[in-house]
C-alpha positions as CSV (number, residue, x, y, z in Angstrom):
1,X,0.0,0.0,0.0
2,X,1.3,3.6,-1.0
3,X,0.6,6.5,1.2
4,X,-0.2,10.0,0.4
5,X,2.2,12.8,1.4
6,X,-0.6,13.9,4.0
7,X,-0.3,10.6,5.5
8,X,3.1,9.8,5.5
9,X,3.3,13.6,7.5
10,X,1.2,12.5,10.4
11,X,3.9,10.4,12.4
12,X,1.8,11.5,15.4
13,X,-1.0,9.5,13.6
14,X,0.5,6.4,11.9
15,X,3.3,4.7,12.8
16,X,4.2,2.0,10.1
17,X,5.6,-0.4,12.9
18,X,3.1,-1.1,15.2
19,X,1.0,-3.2,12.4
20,X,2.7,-6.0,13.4
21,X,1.7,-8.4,16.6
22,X,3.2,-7.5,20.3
23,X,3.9,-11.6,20.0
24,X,5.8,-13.6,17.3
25,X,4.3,-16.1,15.4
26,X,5.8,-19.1,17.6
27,X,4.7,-17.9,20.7
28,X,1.0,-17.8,19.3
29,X,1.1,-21.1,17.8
30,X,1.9,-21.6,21.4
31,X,-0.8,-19.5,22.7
32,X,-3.4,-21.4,20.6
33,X,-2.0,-24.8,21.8
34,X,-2.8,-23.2,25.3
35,X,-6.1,-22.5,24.8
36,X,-6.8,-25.8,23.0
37,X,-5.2,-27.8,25.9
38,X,-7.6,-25.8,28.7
39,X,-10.9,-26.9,26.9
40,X,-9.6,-30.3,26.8
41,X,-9.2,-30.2,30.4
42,X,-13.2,-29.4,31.2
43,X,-14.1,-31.8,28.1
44,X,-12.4,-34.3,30.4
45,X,-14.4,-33.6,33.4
46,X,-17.5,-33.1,31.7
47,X,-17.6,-28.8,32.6
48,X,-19.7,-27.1,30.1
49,X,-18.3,-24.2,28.5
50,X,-20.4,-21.0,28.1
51,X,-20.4,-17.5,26.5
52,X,-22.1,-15.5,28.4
53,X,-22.6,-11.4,27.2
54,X,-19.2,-8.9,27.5
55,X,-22.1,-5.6,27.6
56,X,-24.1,-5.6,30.8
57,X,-26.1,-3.2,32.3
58,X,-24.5,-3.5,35.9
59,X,-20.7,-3.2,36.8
60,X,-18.5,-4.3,39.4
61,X,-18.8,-2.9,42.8
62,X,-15.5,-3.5,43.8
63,X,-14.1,0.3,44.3
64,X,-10.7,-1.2,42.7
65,X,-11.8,-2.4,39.5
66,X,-12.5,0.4,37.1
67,X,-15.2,-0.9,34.4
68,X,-15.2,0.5,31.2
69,X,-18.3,2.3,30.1
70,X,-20.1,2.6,26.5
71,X,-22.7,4.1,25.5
72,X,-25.4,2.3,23.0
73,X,-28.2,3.2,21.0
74,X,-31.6,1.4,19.4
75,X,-30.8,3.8,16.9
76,X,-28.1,6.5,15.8
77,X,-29.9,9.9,16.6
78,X,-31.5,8.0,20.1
79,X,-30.4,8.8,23.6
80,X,-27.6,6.4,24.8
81,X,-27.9,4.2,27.3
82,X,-25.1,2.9,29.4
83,X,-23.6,-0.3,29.5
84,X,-20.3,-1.3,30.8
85,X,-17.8,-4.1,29.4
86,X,-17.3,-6.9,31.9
87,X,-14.2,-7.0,34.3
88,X,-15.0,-10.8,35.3
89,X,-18.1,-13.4,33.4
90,X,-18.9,-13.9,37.3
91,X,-22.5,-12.1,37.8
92,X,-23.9,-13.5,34.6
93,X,-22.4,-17.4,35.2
94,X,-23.9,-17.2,38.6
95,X,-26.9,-16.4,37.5
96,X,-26.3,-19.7,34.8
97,X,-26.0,-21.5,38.2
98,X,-29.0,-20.1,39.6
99,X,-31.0,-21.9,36.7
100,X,-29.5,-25.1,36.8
101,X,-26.4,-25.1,34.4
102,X,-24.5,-27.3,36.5
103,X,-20.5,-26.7,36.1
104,X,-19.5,-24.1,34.0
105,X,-16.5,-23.0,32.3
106,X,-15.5,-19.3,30.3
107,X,-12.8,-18.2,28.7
108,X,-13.0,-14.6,27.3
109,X,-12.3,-11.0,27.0
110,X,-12.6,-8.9,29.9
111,X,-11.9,-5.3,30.2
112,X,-10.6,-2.8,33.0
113,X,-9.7,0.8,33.0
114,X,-5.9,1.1,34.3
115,X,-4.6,-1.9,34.4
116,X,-1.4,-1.5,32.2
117,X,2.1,-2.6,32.8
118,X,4.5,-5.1,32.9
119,X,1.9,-7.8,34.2
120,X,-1.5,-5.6,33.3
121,X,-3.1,-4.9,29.5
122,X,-6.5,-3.0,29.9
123,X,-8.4,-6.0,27.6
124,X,-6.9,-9.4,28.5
125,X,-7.9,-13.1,28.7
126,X,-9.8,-14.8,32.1
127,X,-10.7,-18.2,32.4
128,X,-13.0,-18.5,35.5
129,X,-14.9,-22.3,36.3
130,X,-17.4,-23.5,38.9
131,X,-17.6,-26.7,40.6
132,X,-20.9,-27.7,42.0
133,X,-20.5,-29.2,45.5
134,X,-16.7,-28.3,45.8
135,X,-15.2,-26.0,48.4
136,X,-12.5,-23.4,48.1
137,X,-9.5,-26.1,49.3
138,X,-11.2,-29.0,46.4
139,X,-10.9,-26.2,43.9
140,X,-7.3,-25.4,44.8
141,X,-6.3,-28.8,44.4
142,X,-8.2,-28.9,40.9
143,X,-6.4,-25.2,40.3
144,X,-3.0,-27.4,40.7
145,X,-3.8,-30.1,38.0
146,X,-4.9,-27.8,35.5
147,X,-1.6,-25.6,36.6
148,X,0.4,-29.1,36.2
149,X,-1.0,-30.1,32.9
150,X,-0.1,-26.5,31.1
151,X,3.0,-26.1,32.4
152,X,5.7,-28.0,34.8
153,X,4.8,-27.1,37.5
154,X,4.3,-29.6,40.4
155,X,3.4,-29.7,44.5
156,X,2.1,-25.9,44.6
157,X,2.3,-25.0,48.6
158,X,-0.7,-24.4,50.6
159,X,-0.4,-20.9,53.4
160,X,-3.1,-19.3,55.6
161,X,-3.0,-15.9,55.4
162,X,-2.2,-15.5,59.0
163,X,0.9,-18.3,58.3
164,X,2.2,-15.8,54.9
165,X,2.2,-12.6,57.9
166,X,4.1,-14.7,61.0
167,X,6.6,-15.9,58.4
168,X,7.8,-13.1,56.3
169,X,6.8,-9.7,58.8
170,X,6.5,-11.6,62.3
171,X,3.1,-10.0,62.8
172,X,0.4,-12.0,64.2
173,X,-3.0,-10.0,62.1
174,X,-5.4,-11.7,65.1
175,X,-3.6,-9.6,67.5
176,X,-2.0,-6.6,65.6
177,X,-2.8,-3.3,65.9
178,X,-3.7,-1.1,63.1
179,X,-1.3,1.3,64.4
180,X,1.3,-2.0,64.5
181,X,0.3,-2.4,60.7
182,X,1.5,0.4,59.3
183,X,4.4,1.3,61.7
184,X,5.6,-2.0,60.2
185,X,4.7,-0.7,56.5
186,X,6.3,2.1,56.8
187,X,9.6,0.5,57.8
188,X,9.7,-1.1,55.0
189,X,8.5,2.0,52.3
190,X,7.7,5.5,52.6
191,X,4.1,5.5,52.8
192,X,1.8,9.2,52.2
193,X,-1.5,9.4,53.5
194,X,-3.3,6.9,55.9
195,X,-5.7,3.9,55.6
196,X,-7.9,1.5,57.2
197,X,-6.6,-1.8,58.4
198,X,-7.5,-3.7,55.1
199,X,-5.4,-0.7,53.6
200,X,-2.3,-1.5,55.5
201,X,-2.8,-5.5,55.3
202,X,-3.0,-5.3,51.8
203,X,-0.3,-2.6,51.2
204,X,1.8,-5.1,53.1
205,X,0.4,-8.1,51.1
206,X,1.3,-6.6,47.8
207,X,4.7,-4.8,48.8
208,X,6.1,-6.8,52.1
209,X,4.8,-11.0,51.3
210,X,4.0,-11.0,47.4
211,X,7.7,-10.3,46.1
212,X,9.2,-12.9,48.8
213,X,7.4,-15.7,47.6
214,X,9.2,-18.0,45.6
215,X,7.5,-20.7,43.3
216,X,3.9,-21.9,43.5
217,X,2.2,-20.7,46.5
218,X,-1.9,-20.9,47.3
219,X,-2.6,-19.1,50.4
220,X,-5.8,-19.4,51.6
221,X,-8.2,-18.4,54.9
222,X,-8.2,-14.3,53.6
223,X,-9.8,-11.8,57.0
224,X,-13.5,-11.9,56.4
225,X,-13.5,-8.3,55.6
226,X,-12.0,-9.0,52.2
227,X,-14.7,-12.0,51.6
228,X,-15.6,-10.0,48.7
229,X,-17.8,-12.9,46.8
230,X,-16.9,-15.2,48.9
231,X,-18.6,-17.2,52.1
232,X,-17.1,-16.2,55.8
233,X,-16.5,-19.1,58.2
234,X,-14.7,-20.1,61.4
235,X,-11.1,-21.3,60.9
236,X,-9.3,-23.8,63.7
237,X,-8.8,-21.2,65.8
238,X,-12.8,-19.8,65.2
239,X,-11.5,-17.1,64.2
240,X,-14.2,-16.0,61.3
241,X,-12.0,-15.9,57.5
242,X,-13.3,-16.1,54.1
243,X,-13.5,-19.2,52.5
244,X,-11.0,-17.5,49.7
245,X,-7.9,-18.0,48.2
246,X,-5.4,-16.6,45.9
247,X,-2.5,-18.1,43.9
248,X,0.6,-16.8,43.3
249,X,3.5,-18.3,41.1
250,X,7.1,-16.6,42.0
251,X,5.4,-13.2,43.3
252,X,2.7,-13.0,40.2
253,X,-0.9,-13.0,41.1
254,X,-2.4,-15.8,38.7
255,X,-5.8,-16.7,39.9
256,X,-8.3,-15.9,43.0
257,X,-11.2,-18.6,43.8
258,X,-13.8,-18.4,46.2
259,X,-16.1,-20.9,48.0
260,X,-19.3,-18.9,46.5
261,X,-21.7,-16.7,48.7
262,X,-25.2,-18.1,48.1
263,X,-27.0,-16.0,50.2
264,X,-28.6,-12.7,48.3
265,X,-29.4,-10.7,51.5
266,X,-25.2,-10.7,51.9
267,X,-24.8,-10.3,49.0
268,X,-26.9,-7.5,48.3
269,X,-25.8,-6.0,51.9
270,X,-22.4,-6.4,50.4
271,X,-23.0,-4.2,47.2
272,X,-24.4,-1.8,49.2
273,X,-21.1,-1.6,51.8
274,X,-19.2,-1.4,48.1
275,X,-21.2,1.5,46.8
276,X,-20.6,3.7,50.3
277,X,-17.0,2.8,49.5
278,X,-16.9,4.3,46.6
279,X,-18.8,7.3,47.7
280,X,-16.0,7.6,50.4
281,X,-13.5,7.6,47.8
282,X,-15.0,9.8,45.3
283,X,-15.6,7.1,42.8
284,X,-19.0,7.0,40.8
285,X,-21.6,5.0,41.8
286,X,-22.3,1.8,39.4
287,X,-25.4,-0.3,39.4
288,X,-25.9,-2.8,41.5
289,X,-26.8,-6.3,39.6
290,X,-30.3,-7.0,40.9
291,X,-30.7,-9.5,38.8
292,X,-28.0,-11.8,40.5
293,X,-29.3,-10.5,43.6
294,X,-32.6,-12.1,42.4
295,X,-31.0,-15.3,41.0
296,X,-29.3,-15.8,44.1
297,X,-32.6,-15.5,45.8
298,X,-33.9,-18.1,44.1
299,X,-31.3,-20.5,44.9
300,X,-27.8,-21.0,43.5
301,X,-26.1,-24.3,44.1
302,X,-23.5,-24.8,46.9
303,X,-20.3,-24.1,44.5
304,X,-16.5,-23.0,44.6
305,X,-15.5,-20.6,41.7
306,X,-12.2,-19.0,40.5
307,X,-11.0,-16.7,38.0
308,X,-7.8,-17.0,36.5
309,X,-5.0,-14.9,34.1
310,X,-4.5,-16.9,30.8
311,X,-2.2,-14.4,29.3
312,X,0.0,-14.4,33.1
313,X,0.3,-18.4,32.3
314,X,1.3,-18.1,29.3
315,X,3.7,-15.7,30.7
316,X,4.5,-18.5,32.9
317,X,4.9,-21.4,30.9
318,X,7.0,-19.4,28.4
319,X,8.8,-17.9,30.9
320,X,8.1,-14.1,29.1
321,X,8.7,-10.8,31.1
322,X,6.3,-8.5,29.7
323,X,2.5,-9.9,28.6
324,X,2.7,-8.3,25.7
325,X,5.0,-10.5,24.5
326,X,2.3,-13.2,24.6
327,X,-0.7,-10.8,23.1
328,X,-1.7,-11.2,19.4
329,X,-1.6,-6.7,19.7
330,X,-1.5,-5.3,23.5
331,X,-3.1,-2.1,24.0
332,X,-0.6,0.0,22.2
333,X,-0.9,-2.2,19.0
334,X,-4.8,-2.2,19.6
């Protein structure tokens, strides 16, 4: 293709580079073998994958993930109505669950404002599953053969949360002060402004614990303010946790699974706690999904669920530094 003089001018516009692929062609014959090899995996244990919408009319309430708005019309010269692009397929596969779908698998697009970096691209590949009848600590284990049969990895470790703080920082959260908290975080980095203690436990989650661990850690038994989605129960100690866990392969956050709320008064009680968040941080408001307020009402199976980062394993198993080196066209190719 020839260019006009106009065009070939506007360096600011076109850049005759970034046509080709963030990725080379190996790495997404790779990337497709990937892909190929997960559906295999729930074809084997009978999972049913579904596609459930990217538009919805309710968002997140999380006050850390950023949906992305559009607008849509019936028609061109029509008001537009909002919609927002998923962050997770999690609201709409529970409500799948609500009416009978049994186990369900997605893998798809999902979208957040922000998220851009080394380990973040604003659109990027989730897988998230539920198991009927499993809890958070079956789901781990099932987590591990899935991680075992994509890659080499073996024998991921198990760590309470409390365990991952009396290792690495010598604090015991049960008994820890706020003040403790971040008199210990600030020892550590120069820290403006205060927070509340989920502030400071994750601040020293993501700065103090996540860059010490080496290899394939699941760490498990999250405080039962940061449920989020999930159920809160009594650990050995009856001490009340959420039934939640995380994984994390050499520092990288690669999935988060929960053993599912099910109750939609919580739930609901939850959005709500999520919305005065938001108000207290100056974020907008987004609207709360009624309708899996209402499927939960009507009964969603006793499940365990997680959500985890295809392009981050492929990251992984290719042992890449950057994920847009495992993108067909990151966001600055886009």
């Amino acid at each position: 293709m020839k260019y006009g003089p106009f065009l070939l001018g506007r360096t600011n516009i076109l850049n005759i580079d970034l046509w080709q692929p963030s990725a080379t062609i190996e790495t997404l014959r790779k990337r497709g073998q990937l892909l190929a090899d997960i559906r295999v995996f729930f074809a084997l244990r009978d999972v049913l994958e579904v596609d459930v919408p990217v538009l919805s009319q309710a968002a997140v309430s999380d006050p850390f993930i950023d949906a992305m708005r559009v607008e849509y019309r019936h028609f061109v010269e029509d008001i537009s109505s909002d919609f927002f692009l998923q962050s997770s397929p999690e609201y709409a596969m529970k409500r799948l669950l609500a009416a009978g779908s049994g186990c369900i698998y997605q893998m798809s697009k999902v979208f957040r404002n922000g998220e851009i970096g080394r380990k973040h691209n604003p659109e990027f590949t989730m897988l998230e599953w539920y198991r009927l009848d499993f809890d958070e600590h079956q789901l781990m284990d099932e987590v591990a053969h899935l991680i075992a049969s994509v890659t080499a990895i073996t024998g991921i470790q198990k760590l309470s949360y409390k365990a991952v703080f009396k290792h690495y920082l010598d604090l015991d959260i049960n008994c820890a002060s706020d003040e403790l908290l971040a008199q210990t975080m600030r020892k550590h980095i120069e820290v403006i402004g205060d927070y509340d203690r989920d502030g400071w436990l994750n601040l020293l989650m993501s700065h103090c614990i996540e860059p010490q661990l080496k290899g394939a850690v699941f760490i498990y038994d999250y405080p039962a303010s940061q449920a989020a989605l999930a159920k809160v129960k009594q650990d050995c100690e009856g001490i009340a946790v959420a039934a939640r866990f995380e994984l994390f392969i050499d520092g990288v956050e690669l999935a988060n699974g929960y053993h599912e709320l099910t109750d939609s008064y919580e739930q609901l009680r939850r959005f709500e706690a999520d919305q005065q968040q938001r108000a207290q941080l100056n974020l907008p408001q987004r609207p709360i999904d009624m309708r899996l307020v209402e499927a939960l009402s009507q009964g969603m199976p006793n499940c365990a669920g997680v959500a985890l980062g295809v392009d981050r394993l492929l990251m992984i198993a290719l042992k890449k530094e950057h994920i847009k080196e495992v993108l067909p066209f990151d966001i600055e190719r886009a």
